[in-house]
N, C-alpha and C positions, 0 to 999 in steps of 0.2 A: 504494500500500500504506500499509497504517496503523501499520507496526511500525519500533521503533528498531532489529532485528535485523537481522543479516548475517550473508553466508555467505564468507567470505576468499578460496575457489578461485572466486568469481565465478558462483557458482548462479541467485543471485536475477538478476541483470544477462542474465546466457545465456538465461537463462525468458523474461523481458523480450522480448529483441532474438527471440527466437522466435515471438514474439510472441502464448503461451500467456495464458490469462487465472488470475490465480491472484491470493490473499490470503493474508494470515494472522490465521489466527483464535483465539482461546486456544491458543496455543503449537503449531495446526494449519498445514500451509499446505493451503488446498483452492483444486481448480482444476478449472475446467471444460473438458468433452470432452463431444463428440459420439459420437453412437453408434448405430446399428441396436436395434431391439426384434425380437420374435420375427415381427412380422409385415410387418417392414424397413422402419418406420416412422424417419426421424430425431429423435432425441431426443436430451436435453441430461441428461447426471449430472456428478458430479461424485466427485474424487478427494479424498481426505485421507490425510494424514501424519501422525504426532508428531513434529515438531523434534526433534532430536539439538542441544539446545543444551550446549554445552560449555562457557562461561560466561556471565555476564550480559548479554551482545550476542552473540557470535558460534555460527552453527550448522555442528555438526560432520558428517560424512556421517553418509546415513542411519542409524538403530539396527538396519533390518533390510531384508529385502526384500520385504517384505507392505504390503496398501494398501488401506484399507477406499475404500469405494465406494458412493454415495447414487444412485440409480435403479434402473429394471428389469434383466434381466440384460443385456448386452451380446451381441448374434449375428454371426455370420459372414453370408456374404454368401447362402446356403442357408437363413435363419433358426437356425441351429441354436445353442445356446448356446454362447458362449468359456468360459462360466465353469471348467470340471473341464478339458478339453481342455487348453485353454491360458495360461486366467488361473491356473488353480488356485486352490483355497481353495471358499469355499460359502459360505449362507446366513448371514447374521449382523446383530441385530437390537441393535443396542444404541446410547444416548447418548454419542454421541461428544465433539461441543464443542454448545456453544449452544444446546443443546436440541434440535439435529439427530442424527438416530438414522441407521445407516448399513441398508443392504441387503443389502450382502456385504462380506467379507471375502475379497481376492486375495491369492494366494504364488506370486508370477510371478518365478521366479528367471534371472537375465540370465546365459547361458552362452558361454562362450569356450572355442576348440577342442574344443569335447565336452563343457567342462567345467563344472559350477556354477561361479561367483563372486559376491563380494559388489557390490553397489553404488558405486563410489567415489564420487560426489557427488550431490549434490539433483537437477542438472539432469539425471542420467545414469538416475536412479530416475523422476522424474515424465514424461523425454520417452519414456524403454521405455515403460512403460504407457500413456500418451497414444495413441503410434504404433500398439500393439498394440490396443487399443479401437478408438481412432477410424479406421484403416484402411476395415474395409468402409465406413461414413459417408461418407467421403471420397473414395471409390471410384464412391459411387453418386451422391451430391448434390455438384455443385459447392458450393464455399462453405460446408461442412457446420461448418469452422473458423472463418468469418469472424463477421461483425455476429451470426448466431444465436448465439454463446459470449458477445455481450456479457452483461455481468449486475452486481448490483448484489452482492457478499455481505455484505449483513446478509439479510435478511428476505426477500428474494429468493432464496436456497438454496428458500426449501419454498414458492417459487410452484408453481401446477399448471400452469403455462402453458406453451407448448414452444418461445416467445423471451422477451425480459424486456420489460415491461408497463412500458414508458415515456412512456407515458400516467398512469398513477396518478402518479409518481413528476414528473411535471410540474405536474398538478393539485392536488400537496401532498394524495394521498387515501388513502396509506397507515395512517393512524393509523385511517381509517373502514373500511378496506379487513379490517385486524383483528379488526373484529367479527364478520367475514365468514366467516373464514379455518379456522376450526373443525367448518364445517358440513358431514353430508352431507346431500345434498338430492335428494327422487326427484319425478319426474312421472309421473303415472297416468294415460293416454291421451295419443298423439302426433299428433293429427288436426292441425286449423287452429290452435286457441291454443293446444294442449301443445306443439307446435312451435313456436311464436313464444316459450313459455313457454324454452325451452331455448336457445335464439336467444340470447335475453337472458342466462341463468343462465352459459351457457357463456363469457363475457363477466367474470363476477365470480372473484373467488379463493377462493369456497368448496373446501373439500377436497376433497369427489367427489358425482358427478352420476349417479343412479340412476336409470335407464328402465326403465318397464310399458309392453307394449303388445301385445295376440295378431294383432295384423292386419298384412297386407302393402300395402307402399307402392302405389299403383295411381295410376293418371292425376292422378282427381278431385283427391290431395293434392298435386299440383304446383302448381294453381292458387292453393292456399292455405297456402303454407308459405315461409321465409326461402329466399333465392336462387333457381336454379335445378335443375333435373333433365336427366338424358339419358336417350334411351328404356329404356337400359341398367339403369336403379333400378326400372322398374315389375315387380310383383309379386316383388320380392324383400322379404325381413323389415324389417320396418320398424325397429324397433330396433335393428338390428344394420348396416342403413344409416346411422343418424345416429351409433351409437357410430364409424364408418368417418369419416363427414364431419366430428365435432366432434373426434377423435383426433387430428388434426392440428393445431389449434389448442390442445389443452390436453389432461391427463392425469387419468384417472377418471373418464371416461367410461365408466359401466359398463351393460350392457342385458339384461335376461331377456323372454324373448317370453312373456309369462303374461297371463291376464286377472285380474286380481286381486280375493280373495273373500274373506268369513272362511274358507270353507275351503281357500283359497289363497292364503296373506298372502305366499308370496314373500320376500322382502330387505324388504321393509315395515320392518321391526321396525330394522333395519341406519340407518335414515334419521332424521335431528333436527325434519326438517321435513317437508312435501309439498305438491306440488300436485294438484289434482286437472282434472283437465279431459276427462272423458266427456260423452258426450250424449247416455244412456241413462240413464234415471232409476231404473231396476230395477241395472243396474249400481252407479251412485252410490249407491243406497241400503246396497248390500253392503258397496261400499269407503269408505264411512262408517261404518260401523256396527263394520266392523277398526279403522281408525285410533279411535276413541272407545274402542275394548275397549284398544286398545294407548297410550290416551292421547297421543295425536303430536297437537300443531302441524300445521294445513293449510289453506291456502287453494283455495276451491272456486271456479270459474270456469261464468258461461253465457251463450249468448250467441241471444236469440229475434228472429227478424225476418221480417215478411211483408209482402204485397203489398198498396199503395192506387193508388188511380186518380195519387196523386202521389207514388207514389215508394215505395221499399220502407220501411219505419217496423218500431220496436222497438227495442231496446237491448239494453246490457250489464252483467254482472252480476260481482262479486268477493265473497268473504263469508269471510273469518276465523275461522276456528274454533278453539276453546284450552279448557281447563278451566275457563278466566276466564269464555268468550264462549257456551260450548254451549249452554247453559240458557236464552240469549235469541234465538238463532238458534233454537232447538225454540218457545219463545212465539212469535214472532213471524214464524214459517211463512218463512223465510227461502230456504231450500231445499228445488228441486222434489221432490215425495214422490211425486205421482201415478202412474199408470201412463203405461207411456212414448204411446200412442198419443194419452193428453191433454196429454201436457207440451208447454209453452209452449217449450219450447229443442228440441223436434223436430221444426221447420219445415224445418231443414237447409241454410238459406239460411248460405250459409260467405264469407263476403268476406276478403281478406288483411286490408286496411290495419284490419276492425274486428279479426281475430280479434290481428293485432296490438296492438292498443290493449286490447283486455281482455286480452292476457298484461303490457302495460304499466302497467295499471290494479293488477294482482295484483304482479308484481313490486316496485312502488312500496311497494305494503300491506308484503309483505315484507320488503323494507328499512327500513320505519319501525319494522318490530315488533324488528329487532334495532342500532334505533339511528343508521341507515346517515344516513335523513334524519329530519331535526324532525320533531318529531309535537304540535302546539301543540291539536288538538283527535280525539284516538285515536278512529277509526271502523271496526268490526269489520262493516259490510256496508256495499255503493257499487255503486249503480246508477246508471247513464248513460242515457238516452234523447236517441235520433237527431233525431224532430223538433224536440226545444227544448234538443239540445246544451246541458246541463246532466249536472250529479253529484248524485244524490241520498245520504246518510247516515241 
């Protein structure tokens, strides 16, 4: 902990030896707890307090018995919400310390023989709630308390991620990680590269990740997409399979089964950025033609390949698009216009490791556009050809 403060009946020490994970933060103490979501996912919030300081060092008991609360709602082991049940209290949207805003607000009063009572000490107020949250968690996941509650709190309170990212915080990449941190970001087809596209994205600490996609997952996308499948995923929604698989890894994951159009822009509007990655040229020209009305940021991905007596040949394609860049992407024929049966990216020839490398090639763009990496010579279109393995700009 980083405070000169103390609690005289031995709060802070009990918390400790409990071995609860907790700070104190502007005259907060927040602490992290496990917990179920509505769809019994384990997930990690976090409690806060006001200190009942009583004078310049020492903290007096609680001031009350309420506890605001940063995450989703907390459920029982049914899904059903604890919040009115049992936590008591509801909705509540406000800056708390730091710049962290709470979710709810709990009035979970601690009762003896029948009766209300007040809290008598810190350790007595954060372990009732604790216990009372984290229960089902703990019920269902072993470990639900252990290494997943570790956590850094500064800037790690408003990760999206559902352990803490001790990765960044090794590579010294938090201060780049920042520039990240603000963003929503949607992808517009979940085939071969929008899937490697999200792979990737799922991986950063942007704010939330917004999925387009009308089709169901079927065979063919096993062969071409991050990890694997069981027979179990085929023709179920596609969307709503990866918001399943990436939910477990991190939070805001979000997915509408839509095909998206001017006259079905969807969540569109909702997003800072986009990717694009269809393979229908009559498509792309719609969902381009939205994002330019709605002035959004996006990069457009493609990828053409056919057959020679030595090997299959063609390349990859990424192209930047911005109010800076449209005008020279329109001169300079940048983007397939044609009709889809002449387009050169409807050979349909789908490999992983390329459709990897063009969600890698865009992602890169991506990050240079908001800083993440040097950008010593800014290029808003990059194509890659197979046979002489080069980048073209």
């Amino acid at each position: 902990m980083s405070s000169q403060l103390a609690a005289p009946d031995g709060s802070l020490e009990r918390l400790k030896e409990a071995g609860y994970r907790f700070a104190i933060r502007e005259n907060y103490l927040v602490m992290a707890v496990p917990y179920l979501n509505a769809a019994g996912e384990l997930r990690r919030g976090f409690m806060a307090d006001p200190l009942n300081v009583v004078n310049g060092t020492e903290i007096g008991v609680p001031g009350n018995h309420q506890m605001y609360f940063i995450g989703d709602a907390p459920c029982g082991l049914d899904g059903e919400s604890l919040v009115q049940e049992v936590l008591g209290g509801g909705f509540h949207n406000a800056e708390i310390f730091d710049k962290h805003r709470s979710s709810y607000y709990f009035s979970h009063k601690l009762k003896e023989n029948g009766a209300d009572r007040n809290y008598l000490s810190l350790f007595e107020k954060f372990n009732q709630y604790y216990q009372t949250i984290a229960a089902p968690a703990r019920y269902v996941h072993q470990g639900a308390d252990g290494a997943f509650l570790d956590v850094d709190f500064g800037g790690d309170i408003e990760s999206p991620f559902c352990f803490p990212d001790s990765f960044s915080a090794h590579a010294e990449l938090s201060g780049l990680n920042g520039r990240l941190r603000p963003l929503t970001v949607g992808i517009i087809g979940l085939g071969g590269t929008g899937s490697y596209v999200l792979d990737f994205l799922a991986k950063m600490p942007v704010k939330r990740i917004r999925l387009f996609d009308d089709d169901d997952y079927v065979v063919k996308n096993a062969f071409r997409s991050p990890g694997t499948s069981a027979a179990s995923d085929f023709q179920r929604d596609k969307v709503a399979l990866y918001v399943e698989r990436y939910s477990s890894f991190r939070m805001e994951v979000l997915g509408e089964k839509e095909r998206i159009s001017r006259a079905n822009p969807a969540s569109v509007s909702e997003c800072d950025f986009l990717f694009v990655c269809v393979d229908k040229a009559g498509s792309r020209a719609e969902i381009l033609a939205l994002l330019r009305d709605l002035h959004k940021p996006f990069i457009d991905v493609g990828m053409g390949l056919n057959h020679t007596p030595d090997g299959l040949a063609g390349g990859l394609r990424a192209t930047l698009v911005t109010d800076e860049t449209a005008q020279r992407v329109i001169d300079n024929h940048c983007l397939p216009a044609g009709n889809d049966e002449d387009d050169l990216y409807q050979t349909n020839i789908q490999i992983a490791e390329l459709n990897a490398l063009n969600a890698a090639i865009a992602m890169i763009m991506f990050k240079k556009r908001y800083g993440f990496y040097r950008d010593d010579d800014p290029a808003y279109h990059l194509l890659m050809t197979l046979g002489r393995m080069k980048v073209f700009s």
